[in-house]
C-alpha positions as CSV (number, residue, x, y, z in Angstrom):
1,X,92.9,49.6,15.2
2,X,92.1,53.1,16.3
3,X,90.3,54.6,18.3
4,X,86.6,55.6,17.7
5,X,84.9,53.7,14.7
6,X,88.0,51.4,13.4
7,X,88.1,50.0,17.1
8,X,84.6,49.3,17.1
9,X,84.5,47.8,13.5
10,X,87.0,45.1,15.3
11,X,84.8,44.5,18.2
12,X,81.3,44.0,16.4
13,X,83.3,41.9,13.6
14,X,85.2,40.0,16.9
15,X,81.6,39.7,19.0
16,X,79.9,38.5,15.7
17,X,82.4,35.2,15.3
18,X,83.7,37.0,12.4
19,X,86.7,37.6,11.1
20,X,88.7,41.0,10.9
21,X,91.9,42.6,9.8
22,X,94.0,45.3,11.7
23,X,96.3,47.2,9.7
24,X,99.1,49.5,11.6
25,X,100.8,52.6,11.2
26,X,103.7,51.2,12.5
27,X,106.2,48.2,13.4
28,X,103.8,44.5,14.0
29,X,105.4,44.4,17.4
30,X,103.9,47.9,18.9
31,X,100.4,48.3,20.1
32,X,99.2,51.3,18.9
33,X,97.0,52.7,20.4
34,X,98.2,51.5,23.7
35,X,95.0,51.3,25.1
36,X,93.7,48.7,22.5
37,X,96.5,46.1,23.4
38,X,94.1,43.8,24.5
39,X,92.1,44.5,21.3
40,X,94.9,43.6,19.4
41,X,95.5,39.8,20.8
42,X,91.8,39.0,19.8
43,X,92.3,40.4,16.1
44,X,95.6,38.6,16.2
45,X,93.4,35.4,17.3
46,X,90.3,36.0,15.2
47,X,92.0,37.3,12.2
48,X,95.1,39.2,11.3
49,X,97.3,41.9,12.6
50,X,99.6,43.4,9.5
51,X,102.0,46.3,9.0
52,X,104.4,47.7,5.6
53,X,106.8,48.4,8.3
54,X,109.7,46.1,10.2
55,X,109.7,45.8,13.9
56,X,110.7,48.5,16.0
57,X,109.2,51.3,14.2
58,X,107.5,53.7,16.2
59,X,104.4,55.2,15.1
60,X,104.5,58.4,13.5
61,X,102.1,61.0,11.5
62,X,102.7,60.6,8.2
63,X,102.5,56.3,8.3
64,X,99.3,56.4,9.2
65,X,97.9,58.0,5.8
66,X,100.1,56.0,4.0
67,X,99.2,52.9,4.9
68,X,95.4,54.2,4.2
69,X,96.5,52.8,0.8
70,X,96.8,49.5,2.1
71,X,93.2,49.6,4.0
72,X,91.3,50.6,0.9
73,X,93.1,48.0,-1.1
74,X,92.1,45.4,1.1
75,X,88.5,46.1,1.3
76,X,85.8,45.8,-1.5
77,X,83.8,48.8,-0.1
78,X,85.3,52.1,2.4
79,X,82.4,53.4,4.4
80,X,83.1,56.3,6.1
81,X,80.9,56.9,9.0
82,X,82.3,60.4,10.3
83,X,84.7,62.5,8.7
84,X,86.5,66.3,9.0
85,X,87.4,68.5,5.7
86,X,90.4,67.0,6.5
87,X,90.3,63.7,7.3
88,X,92.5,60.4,7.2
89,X,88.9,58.8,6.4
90,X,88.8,60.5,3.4
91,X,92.5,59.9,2.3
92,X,91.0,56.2,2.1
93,X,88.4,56.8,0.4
94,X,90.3,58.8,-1.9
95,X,92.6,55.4,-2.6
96,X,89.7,53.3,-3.0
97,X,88.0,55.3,-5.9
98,X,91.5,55.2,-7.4
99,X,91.2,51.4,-7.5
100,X,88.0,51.2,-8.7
101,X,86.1,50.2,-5.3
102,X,82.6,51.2,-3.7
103,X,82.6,54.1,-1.2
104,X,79.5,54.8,0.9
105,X,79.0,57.2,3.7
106,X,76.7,57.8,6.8
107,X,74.8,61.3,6.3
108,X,75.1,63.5,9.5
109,X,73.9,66.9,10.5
110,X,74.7,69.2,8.1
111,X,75.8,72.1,10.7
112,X,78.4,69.2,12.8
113,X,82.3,69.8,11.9
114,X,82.1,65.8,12.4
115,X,79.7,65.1,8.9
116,X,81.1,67.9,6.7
117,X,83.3,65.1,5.0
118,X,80.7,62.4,4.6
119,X,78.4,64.8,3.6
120,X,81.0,66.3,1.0
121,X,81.5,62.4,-0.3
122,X,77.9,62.2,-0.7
123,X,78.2,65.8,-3.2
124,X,80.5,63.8,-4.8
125,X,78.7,60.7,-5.6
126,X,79.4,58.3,-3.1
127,X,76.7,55.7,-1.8
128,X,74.7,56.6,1.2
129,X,74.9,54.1,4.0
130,X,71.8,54.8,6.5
131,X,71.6,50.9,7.4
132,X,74.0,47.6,7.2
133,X,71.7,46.6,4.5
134,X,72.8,49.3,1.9
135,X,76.6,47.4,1.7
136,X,74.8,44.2,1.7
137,X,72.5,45.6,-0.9
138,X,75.6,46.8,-3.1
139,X,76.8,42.9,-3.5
140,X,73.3,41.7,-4.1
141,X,73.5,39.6,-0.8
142,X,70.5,38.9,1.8
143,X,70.6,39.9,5.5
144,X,70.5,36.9,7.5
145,X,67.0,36.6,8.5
146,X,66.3,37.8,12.4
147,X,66.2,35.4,15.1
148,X,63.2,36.1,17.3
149,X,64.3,36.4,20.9
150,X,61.3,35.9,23.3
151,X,61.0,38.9,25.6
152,X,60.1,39.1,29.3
153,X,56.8,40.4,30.4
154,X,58.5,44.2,31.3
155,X,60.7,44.2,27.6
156,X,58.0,43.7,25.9
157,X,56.0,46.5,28.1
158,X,59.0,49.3,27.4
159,X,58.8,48.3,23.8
160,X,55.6,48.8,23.0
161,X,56.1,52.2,25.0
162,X,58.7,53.2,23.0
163,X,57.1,52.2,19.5
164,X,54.5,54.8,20.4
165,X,57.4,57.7,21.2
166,X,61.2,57.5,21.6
167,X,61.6,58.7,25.3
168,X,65.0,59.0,27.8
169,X,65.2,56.5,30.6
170,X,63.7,58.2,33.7
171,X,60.9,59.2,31.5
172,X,60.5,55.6,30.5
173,X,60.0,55.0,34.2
174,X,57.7,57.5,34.7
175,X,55.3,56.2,32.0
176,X,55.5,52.9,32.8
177,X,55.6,52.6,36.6
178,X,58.4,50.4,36.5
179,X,60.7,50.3,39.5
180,X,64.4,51.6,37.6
181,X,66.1,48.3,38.4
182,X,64.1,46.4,36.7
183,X,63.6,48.6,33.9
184,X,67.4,48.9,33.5
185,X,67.5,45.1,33.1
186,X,64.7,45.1,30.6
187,X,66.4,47.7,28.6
188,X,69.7,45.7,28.5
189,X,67.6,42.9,27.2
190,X,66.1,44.6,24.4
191,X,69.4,46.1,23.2
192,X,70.4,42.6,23.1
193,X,67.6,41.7,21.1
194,X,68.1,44.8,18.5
195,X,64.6,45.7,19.4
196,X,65.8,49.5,20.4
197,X,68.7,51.5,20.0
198,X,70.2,54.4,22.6
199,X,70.8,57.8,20.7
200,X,72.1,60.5,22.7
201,X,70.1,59.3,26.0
202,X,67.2,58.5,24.2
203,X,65.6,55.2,23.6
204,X,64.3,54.5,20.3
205,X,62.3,51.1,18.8
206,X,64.0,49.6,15.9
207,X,61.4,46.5,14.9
């Protein structure tokens, strides 16, 4: 449940109707982080909220690799999607290939501090995870086939725009000749879709 990609696992998992599982560095009665209170009462709603330790204990720095253990155990595959040298990302994966279970990892820039561990797994062996597919491919299972959304007149303008070149926003506009409001509201409705994707300011087609 923290911050970054563990909170966002919840939330796509939560959003989806699925079904997730929080496990804390401290006592089942503290939030922790603070801020992802909220966050917390879904999982406990959609899913399950555990913790090794009794109520009352307060968080502290050496829980949280411990009960790494207990992630990894729970999980049939870790992927690690950005890691440090040193990195409570990689502690789990180092408990999963104790137990025997997949590990895969996003490749990043090789000269960002924030890659030099996933990129280090990768030296080692692990799986490389570029797409959702690759953990779906590891069990043999099928994606669930897209459902086509039908897009407004403008969406589907931007999107064939952006097939030809990923651009930013305002350039979008400037290409198009669309007024900004209501290329803002065609935007949102493509992201919906998963017919683009927003990297760093820049709009991108994914279909």
């Amino acid at each position: 449940m923290a911050r970054g990609i563990d909170g966002e696992a919840h939330r796509g998992a939560l959003d989806a109707g699925g079904i997730t599982v929080a496990v804390l560095g401290c006592g089942i009665d503290r939030d922790y982080p603070a801020a992802h209170g909220e966050l917390a009462r879904r999982i406990c709603e959609h899913g399950l909220v555990v913790s090794e330790y009794e109520p009352g204990v307060e968080p502290a720095p050496w829980r949280f690799p411990a009960r790494n253990r207990i992630i990894a155990g729970l999980c049939a595959a870790t992927v690690v999607v950005e890691a440090r040298e040193r990195s409570g990302a990689l502690i789990t994966a180092d408990f999963a290939l104790e137990e025997g279970r997949d590990v895969l990892a996003v490749p990043g820039e090789i000269t960002s501090s924030l890659s030099a561990g996933t990129n280090a797994l990768l030296r080692l062996g692990a799986a490389p995870a570029t797409r959702a597919e690759d953990v779906l491919e590891l069990y043999g299972l099928d994606p669930p086939a897209r459902v086509e959304r039908e897009l407004g007149t403008t969406a589907r303008a931007l999107l064939e725009r952006l097939q030809e070149s990923s651009l930013t926003a305002d350039e979008l506009v400037r290409v198009s000749e669309v007024e900004p409001g209501t290329a803002s509201a065609a935007l949102i409705e493509l992201e919906l879709a998963g017919c683009i994707a927003l990297e760093e300011g820049v709009y991108r087609a994914s279909v």
